[in-house]
N, C-alpha and C positions, 0 to 999 in steps of 0.2 A: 850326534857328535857336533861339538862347535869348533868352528873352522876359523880363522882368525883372516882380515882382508888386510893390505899392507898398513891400513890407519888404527888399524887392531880393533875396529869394531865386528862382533862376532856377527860370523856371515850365512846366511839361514844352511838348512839342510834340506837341501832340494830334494833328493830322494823320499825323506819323511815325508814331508809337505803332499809331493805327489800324490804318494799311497797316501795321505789322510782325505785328499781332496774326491781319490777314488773311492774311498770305505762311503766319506758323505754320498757320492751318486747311489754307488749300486746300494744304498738304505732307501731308493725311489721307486724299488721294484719288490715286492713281497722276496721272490727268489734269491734277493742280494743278499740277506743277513749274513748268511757265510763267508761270502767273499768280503762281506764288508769285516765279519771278523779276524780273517786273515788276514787283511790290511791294516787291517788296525792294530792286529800282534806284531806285522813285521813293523811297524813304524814304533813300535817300544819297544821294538829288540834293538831296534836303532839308539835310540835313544838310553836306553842299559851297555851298549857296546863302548860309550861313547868316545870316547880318544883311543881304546883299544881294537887298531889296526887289524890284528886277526880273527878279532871278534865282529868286527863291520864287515869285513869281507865274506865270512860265513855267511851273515846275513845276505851280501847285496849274492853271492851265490844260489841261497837258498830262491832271492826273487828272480834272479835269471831261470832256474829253473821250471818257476810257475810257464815256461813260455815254449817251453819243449815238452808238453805234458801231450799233447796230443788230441783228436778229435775229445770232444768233451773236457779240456782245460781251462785255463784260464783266457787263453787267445779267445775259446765262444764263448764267452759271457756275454751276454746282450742284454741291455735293460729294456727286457719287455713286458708286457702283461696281458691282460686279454684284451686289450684292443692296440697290441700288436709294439712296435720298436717304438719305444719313448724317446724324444726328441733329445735328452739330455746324454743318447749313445754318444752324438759325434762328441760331445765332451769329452767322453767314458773314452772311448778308441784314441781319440788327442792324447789324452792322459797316459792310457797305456801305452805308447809311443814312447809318448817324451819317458817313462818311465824306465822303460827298456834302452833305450839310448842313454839316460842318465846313467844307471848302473853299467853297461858296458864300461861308459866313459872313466867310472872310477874305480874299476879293474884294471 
């Protein structure tokens, strides 16, 4: 969805952006590919919603939800492998933050 800033130049979509920045991490970790394609679905469903209001809100819905899924959701996803937590977690955790905070925010 393009958002328009008051000089009417179109102003990114923080939400997508996120989720794309996480699909690129968790593709550092063999176990990511999933999660990185869910990421990657929700940021073109973004992008398919686009100026329709009820159709973004489903989506940023649907990604609130990844957050109340419970032991084994999306909150423990860890970028690890066998030699243990990859450094680019705290990115991963950052990201999932801001991501969660964003979508509250535009509910």
């Amino acid at each position: 969805m393009e958002d328009f800033n008051v000089a009417g130049q179109a102003r990114e979509d923080v939400v997508r952006r996120i989720l794309l920045e996480m699909a690129d991490l968790a593709l550092s970790v063999t176990d990511g590919r999933g999660v990185s394609r869910t990421l990657t679905k929700l940021a073109a469903d973004l992008d398919r919603a686009g100026d329709d209001r009820a159709e973004r809100t489903s989506v940023l819905r649907i990604i609130l939800a990844m957050y109340q899924q419970g032991m084994g959701g999306f909150q423990d996803f860890t970028l690890q492998d066998q030699n243990g937590v990859q450094p680019e977690q705290v990115a991963f955790q950052h990201l999932r933050d801001r991501l969660f905070a964003q979508t509250l925010h535009e509910l």
